[in-house]
N, C-alpha and C positions, 0 to 999 in steps of 0.2 A: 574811507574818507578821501585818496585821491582821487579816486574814480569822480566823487563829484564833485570836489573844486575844480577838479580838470576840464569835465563839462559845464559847469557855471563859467570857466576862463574863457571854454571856448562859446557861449552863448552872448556872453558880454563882447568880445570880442569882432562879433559880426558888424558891430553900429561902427567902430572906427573903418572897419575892412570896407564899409558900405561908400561911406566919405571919403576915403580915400580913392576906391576904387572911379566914385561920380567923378571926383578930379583930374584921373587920370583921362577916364572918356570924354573929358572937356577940351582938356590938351591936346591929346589924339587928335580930333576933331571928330568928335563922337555927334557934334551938336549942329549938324550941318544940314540943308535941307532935304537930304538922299536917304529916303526910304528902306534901302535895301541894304543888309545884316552884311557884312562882312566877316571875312575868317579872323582876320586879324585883331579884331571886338572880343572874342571871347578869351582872351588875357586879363583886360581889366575888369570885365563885368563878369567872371568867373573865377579866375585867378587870383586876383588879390585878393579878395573878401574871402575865398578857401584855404590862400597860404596864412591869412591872418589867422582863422577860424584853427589849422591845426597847430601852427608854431603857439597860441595861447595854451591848445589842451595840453603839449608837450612840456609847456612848464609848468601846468597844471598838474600835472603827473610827477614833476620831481620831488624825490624825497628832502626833506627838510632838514637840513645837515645839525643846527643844534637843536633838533630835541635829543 
């Protein structure tokens, strides 16, 4: 039964990682007229929605202290 609330945490999980991550690439200045990918892009449009996706499973995964 962890196994899959952990993965439901981390499936649900993705749509805030997603919003959050579009906001950061806003700020950044993701939204600029220059075509060409830069190294420093792949923090928010990789990084965030993956640190959200595993810190959910991880709670996903803890055992439930009062049962």
């Amino acid at each position: 039964m962890r196994l899959l609330r952990a993965t439901v945490f981390g499936l649900i999980a993705i749509f805030p990682g997603i919003i959050v991550a579009l906001f950061t690439y806003l700020l950044l200045g993701g939204s600029t007229e220059s075509y060409e990918w830069e190294n420093w892009m792949y923090g928010p449009c990789y990084g965030i929605p993956a640190a959200f996706v595993v810190v959910a499973f991880f709670l996903g995964l803890r055992e439930d202290s009062e049962v």
